[in-house]
N, C-alpha and C positions, 0 to 999 in steps of 0.2 A: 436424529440419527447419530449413531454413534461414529467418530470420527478417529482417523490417523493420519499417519505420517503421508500417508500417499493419497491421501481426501483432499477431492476437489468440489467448487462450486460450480454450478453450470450458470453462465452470463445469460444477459437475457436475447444474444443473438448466438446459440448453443453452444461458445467456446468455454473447455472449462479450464479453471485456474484454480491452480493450489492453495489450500485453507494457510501454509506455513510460506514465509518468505523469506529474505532474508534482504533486511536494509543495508544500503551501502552509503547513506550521507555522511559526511567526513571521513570516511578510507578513501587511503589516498595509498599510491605508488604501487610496491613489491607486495605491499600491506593487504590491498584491499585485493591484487590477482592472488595471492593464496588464498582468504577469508571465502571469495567466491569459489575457488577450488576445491577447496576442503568443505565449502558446504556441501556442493554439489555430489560431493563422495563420499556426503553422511548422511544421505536421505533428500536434503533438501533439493528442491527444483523449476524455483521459483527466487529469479535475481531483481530486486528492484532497483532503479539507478534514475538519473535524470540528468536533464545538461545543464543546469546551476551546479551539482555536485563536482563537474567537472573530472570525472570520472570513468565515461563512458568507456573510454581506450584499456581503462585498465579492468573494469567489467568483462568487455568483450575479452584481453588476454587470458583473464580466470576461467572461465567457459572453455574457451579455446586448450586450454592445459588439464581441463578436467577428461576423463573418460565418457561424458556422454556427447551423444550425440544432438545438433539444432534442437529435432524435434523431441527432445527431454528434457529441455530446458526452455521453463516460463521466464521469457524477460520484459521487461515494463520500463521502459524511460518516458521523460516528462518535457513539453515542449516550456524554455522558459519564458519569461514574462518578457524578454527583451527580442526575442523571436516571434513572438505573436503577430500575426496578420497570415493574408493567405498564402504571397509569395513569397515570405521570411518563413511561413512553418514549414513550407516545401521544402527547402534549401535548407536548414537547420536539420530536416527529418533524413535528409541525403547524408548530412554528415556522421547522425546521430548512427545510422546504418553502418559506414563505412569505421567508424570508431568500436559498435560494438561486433564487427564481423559478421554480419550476416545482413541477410538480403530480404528481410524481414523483421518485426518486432509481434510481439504476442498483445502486448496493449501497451496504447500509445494514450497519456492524458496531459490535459491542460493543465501544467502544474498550480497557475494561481486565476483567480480571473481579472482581470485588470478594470481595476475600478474605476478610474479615472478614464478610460476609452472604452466599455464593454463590448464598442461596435468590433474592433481587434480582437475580441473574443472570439465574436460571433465570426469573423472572418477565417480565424484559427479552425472553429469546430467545423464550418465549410472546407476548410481544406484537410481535414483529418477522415470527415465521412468520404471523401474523394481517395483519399489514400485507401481507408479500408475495403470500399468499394473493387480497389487496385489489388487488392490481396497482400498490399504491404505493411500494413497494421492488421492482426487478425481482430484485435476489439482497439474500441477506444472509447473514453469516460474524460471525468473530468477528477479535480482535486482541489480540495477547500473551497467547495460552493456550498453556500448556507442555502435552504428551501426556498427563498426571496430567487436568491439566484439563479436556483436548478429553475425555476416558474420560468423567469424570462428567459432563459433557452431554451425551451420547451417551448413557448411561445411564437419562435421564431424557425425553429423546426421541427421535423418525425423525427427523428432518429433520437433514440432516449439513448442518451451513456449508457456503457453498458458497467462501468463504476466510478464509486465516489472512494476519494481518499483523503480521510482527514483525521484530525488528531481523537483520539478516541483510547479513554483507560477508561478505569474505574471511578480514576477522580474528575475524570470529565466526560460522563454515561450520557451522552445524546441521544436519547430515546427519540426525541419526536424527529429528529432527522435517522434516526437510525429507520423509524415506523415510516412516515415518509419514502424513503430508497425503497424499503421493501414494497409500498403500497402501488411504485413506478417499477419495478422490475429493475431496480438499479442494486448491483451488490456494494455494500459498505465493505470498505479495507480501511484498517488502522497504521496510524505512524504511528508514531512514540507511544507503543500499548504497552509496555511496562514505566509508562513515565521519566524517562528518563534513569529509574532507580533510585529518584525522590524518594518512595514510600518504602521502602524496605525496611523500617524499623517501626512501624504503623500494627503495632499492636492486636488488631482486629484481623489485619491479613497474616500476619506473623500466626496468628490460631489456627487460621486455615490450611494455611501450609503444615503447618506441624500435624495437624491431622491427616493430611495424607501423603506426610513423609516429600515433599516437596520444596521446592523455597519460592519466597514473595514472588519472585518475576512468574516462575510458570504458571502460579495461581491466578497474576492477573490475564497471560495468554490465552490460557484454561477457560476463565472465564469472557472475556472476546470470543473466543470458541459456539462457547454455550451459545452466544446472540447468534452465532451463522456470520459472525464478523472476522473478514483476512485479517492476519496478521504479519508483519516485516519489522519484529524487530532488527534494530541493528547492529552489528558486533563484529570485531576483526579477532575477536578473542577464539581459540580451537575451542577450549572448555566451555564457554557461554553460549557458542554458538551449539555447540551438542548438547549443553543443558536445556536451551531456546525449542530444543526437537523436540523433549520429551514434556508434552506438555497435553498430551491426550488422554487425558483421564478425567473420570465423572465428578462432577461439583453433584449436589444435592441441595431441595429446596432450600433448605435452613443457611446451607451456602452461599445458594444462589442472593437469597433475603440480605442476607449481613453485605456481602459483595454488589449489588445495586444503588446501596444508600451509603456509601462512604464519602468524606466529604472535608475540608471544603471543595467545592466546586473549583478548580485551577484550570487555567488554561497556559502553555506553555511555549504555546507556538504563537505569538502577537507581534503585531508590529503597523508600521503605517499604511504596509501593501495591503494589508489582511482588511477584509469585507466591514461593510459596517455592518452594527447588531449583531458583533461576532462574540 
């Protein structure tokens, strides 16, 4: 299907969310309530944010200063790692409320899964099916759970995430968790889909763009697109974040081919929190 600016996916418990986002990790202050304003009043409508970002307050002030209204605006915060359990996600989730103004969240995920306690996991994702149930989360998923791990929560409840969010470009094409999410009804969203801006001088994509009059970042959007994969780049920049919009236009086979196989394999987002076999 061909897709734009105002294309949504529908979750697998019917709420839909917008194909474009817009990241907020490291905006900070005056910075990041403009970046959220000004997206919101260039198409975009879909704020992503989390309470490691430390952010939330000034999320909710950009929203609150734009011209739309709650219900035209998708927002997504992340429970963090040091909040997890059941009666720490309740009480983080009150604040996370009260920080981004509203009386509600559109989807609420587990930012990381905690390796060393999973049971705090599973306690977390019991107290978020409980919120949703409440109509205070419309969805909720997880983030950065490799297939090992989507297995054992699933194992230990019904309720399927309704998304996964993890790191996902070109130069790190997770096919079999991408085919996976799809084969559960779980929609994949990408962080860092344009890489950080590592690749911009990557010769192979540098082609692509020039063929269709575009530059390296929207190609790699572009292509996230094609998979049926969200995107949230992130950018406090006016200009990146209106270049970050236009990014709806047709790849082709021959495209799609050179853009599936690039490579090396990098992964950008690591560290000692992160899952094993990651």
């Amino acid at each position: 299907m061909k897709k734009n600016l105002l294309s949504t996916a529908t979750l697998n418990n019917g709420v839909e969310i917008p194909y474009l986002g817009l990241g907020t990790w490291l905006a900070r202050g005056q910075t990041c309530e403009h970046a959220v304003e000004y997206a919101l009043n260039h198409g975009y409508a879909h704020i992503d944010t989390a309470q490691e970002y430390g952010n939330e307050q000034q999320v909710g002030k950009g929203w609150k200063a734009s011209a739309k209204t709650r219900d035209e605006v998708f927002l997504t915060t992340k429970v963090r790692n040091a909040n997890q359990g059941y009666e720490s996600t309740k009480k983080s989730f009150e604040k996370s409320l009260t920080a981004l103004q509203t009386d509600y969240v559109d989807l609420m995920l587990i930012h990381w899964p905690n390796i060393k306690s999973f049971n705090r996991t599973l306690e977390t994702w019991q107290a978020l099916i409980e919120l949703n149930e409440k109509g205070l989360c419309r969805s909720i998923g997880v983030s950065n759970f490799t297939i090992p791990l989507m297995e054992k929560l699933l194992s230990e409840f019904d309720v399927v995430p309704a998304v996964n969010q993890v790191e996902f470009h070109n130069f790190l094409y997770q096919k079999e968790l991408l085919n996976y999410c799809r084969d559960k009804e779980i929609q994949l969203e990408a962080y860092s889909p344009i890489a950080r801006a590592k690749y911009t001088d990557n010769p192979q994509l540098q082609r692509v763009a020039k063929k269709h009059h575009k530059t390296v970042p929207q190609v790699m959007l572009a292509w996230c697109l094609h998979h049926d994969v969200i995107v949230i780049p992130k950018s406090v920049n006016e200009g990146r974040i209106k270049e970050n919009a236009a990014i709806f236009f047709e790849l082709d086979d021959e495209d799609m081919k050179v853009l599936n196989n690039l490579g090396p394999k990098t992964r950008l987002v690591d560290g000692a929190w992160a899952p094993p076999n990651w």
